[in-house]
N, C-alpha and C positions, 0 to 999 in steps of 0.2 A: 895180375897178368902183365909181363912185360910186353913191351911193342914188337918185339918178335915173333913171340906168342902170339899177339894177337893178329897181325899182319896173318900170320900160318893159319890163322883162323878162319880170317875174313877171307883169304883165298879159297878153302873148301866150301866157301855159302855160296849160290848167285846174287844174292841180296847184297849181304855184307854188313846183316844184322846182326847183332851177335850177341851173347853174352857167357859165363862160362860156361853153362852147362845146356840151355835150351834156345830156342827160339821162337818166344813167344810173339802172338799175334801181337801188330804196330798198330796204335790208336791214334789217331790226329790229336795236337796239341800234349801228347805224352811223350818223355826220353825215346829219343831211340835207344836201343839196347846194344851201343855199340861202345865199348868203353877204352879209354888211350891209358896209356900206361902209368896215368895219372889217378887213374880208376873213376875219372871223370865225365860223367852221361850226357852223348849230344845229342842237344834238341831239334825236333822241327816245330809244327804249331804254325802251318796253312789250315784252313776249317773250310771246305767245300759246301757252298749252298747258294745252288739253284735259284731260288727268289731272291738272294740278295744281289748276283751277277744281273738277273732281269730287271729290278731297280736301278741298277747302274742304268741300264740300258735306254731306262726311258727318264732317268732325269738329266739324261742327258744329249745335246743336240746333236754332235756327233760322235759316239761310241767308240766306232770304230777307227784303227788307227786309216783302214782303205779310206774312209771316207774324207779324210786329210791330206792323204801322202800320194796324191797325183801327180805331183812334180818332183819327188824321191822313185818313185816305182821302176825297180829293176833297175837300181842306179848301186847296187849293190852287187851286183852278179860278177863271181869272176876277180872280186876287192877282196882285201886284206885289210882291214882297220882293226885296230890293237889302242884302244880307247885308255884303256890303266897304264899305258905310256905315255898321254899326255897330262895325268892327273900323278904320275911320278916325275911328269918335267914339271910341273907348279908347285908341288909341295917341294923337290927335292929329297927326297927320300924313296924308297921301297915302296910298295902298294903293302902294307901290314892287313892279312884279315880277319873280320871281327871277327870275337870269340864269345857267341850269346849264350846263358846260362839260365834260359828259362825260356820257355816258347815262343820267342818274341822275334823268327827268324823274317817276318815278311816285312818289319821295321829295319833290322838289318838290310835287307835286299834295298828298302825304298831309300835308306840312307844312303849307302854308299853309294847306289847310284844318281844320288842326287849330287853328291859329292862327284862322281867323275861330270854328269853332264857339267859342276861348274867351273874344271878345267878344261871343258871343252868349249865352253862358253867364252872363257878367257883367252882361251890359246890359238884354237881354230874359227871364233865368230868372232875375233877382235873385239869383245865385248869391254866397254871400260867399269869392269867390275876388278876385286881385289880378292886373291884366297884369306879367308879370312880364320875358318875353321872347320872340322869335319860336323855334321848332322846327329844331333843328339838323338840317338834312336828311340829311348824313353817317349820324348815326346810323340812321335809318330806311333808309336805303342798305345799310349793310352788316348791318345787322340782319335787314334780309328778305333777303338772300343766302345770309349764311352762318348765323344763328341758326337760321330756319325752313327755305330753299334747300339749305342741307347743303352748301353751296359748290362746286353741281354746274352751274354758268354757268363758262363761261373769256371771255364777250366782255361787256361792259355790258349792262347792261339791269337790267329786274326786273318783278314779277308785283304786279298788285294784290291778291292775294289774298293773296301773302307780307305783303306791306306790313303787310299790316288784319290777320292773326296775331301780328305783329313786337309792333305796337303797342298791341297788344289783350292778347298775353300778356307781352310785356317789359315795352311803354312807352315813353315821351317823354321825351329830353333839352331843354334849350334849350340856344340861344346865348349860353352864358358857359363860362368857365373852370375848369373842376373839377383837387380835387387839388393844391392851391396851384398851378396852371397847368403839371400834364403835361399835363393833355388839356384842350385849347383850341380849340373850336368859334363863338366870339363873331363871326368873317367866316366865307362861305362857302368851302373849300375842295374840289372838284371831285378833285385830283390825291389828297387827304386820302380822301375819301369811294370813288373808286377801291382805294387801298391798303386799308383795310380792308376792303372788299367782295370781295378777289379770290377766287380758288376756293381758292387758299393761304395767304389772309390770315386774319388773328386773327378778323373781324368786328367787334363792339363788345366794345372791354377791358371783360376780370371785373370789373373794379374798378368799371367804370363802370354795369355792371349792376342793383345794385341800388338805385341811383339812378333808373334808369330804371323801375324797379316800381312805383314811388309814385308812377308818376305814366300809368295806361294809359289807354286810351282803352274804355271796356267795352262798347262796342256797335259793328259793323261785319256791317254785312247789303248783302247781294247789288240791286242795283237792274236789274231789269227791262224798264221800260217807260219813257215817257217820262210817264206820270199819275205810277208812283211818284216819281220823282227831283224831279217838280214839285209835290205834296205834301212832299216832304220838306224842300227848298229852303226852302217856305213856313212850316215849321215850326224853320225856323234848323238844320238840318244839311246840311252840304257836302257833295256827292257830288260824288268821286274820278271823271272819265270818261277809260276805257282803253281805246281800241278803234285797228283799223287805218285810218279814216276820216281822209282830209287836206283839207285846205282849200284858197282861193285867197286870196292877201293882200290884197285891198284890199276893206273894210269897204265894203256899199253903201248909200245915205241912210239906211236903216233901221240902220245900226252891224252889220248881219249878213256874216258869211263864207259863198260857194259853196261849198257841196261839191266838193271840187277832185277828178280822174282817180287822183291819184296816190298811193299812204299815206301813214301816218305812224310807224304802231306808235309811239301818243303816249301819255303822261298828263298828262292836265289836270283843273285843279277848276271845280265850275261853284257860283259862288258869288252868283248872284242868278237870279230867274226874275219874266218880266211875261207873266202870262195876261191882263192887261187888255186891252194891244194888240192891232190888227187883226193883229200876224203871233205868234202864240204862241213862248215858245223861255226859250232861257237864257242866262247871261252865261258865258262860259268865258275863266277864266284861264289863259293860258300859262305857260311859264316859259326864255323867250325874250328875258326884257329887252322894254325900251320898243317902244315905235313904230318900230324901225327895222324889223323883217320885215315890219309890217303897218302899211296905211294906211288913208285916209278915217273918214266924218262916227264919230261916238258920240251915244251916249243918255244920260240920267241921271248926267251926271258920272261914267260907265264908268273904270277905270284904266287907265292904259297898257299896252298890249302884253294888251288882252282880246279880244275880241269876241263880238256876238250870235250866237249858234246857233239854228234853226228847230226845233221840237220834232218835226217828222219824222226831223231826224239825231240829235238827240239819242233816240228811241227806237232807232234803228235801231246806235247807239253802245251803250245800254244792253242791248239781245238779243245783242252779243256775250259777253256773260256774265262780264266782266270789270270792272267799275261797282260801287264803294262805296260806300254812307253813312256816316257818322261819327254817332257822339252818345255822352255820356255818359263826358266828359273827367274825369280826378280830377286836377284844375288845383291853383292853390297858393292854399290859405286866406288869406284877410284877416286879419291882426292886428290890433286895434283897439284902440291904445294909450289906457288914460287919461292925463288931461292932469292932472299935480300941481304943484300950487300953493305953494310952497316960502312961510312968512313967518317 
């Protein structure tokens, strides 16, 4: 099926599940049935449960992000913050997004926005840290399976609540080479991030562990509502959204997604927010790769393969009780070499 085809496709569903001839019921941590003219199947692999969000709850002291953000509250209202513009003025480049090949969408979510908080970290907290690299999702993968998980999944997926544990008590690898290059995370590997994650896999090698310490992420609270996550947004922290809400693919004048019929059991990051605008909401990045799933207009020089959300779905995303914030990265120091003058 060409992208023609398929775009004419995904217009007659509300969902915008498709495949060529049915559409079959969506399983969490299985393809979605939506195929790009690559004939290539995009994943979700959010896994919804109850008792593991209630763990969160009580191992930890404050959960919530309310119970934090007294001095953020309604400091959003009315703001426009566009977060993947400061993490395109550090890298220099385009916001490129990931393109995950195996159920491993709620390490995407946690990565990349681990990655903008740490150009916001840089840019807007005058932090003396350095970009150094993007967030090897792998490891966040099989870290929230088998580190926090106990490697008790047999099919893809993962929990956001694992994730925000993972990363919070292990920590963050990037994409380079450890180990004079046994463990080689610098491209993404999907088939890599599976094997470790499985229910009898290693998870994240010993060895690589304590690399991962120095570098956690120390804040991860529960997001609520759709005021918290837009305070928070506004305050330069990424909220992770995890819920079984799907969309419809084609972006409309406003750059906003339908609420589509059909799930997703997804993770995505939502890395800008405009309460100026006549439609309130947020920017939500996939991790689907470019514009082939999704089509039509953009706003504010949005990145490929995002789109606008309405802040009614995005509260309605956040009451599933599966919604992060990020903050409070221990990123990599600045070196500040003096410059000597040899005569």
């Amino acid at each position: 099926m060409n992208r023609r085809d398929a775009l004419r496709l995904m217009a007659s569903t509300a969902g915008g599940l498709v495949t060529g001839v049915s559409l079959p019921t969506f399983a969490a941590g299985t393809p979605i049935d939506l195929h790009t003219d690559t004939n290539t199947p995009l994943y979700a692999g959010w896994l919804d449960d109850t008792k593991s969000r209630a763990r969160f709850v009580k191992a930890n002291r404050y959960p919530f992000l309310n119970q934090l953000s007294s001095n953020i509250k309604g400091t959003g209202k009315g703001k426009k913050v566009l977060l993947w513009k400061l993490f395109e003025q550090i890298t220099g480049r385009p916001l490129v997004p990931h393109y995950q090949t195996v159920g491993d969408c709620v390490s995407h979510a946690f990565g990349l926005g681990i990655d903008v908080l740490t150009a916001v970290r840089i840019l807007m907290q005058n932090k003396s840290e350095k970009w150094v690299a993007k967030s090897a999702t792998e490891i966040i993968y099989a870290g929230s399976r088998v580190e926090v998980g106990k490697g008790v999944l047999t099919k893809d997926g993962s929990r956001a609540e694992w994730a925000a544990e993972f990363i919070r008590q292990w920590g963050v690898l990037l994409r380079q080479s450890y180990l004079s290059g046994e463990h080689d995370f610098t491209i993404y590997d999907g088939h890599k991030a599976r094997a470790l994650g499985q229910s009898d896999g290693r998870g994240v090698p010993d060895e690589l562990e304590p690399l991962c310490k120095l570098h956690p992420v120390k804040t991860c609270a529960r997001v609520q509502s759709w005021e918290d996550c837009r305070d928070s947004v506004a305050n330069g922290y990424p909220v992770i959204m995890c819920s079984n809400i799907g969309f419809n693919t084609k972006r409309d004048r406003d750059g906003f997604l339908r609420r589509g019929r059909r799930p997703w059991y997804h993770g995505m990051v939502i890395i800008g927010i405009d309460d100026e605008y006549r439609r309130s909401g947020g920017l939500v990045q996939n991790s689907w790769g470019g514009d082939v799933w999704v089509s039509g207009p953009k706003r504010h020089g949005q990145p490929d393969g995002s789109f606008w959300c309405d802040a009614a779905t995005i509260d309605a995303a956040m009451k599933q009780g599966d919604s992060i914030a990020i903050s409070g990265y221990v990123g990599y120091p600045r070196q500040d070499i003096p410059n000597y003058i040899i005569w």
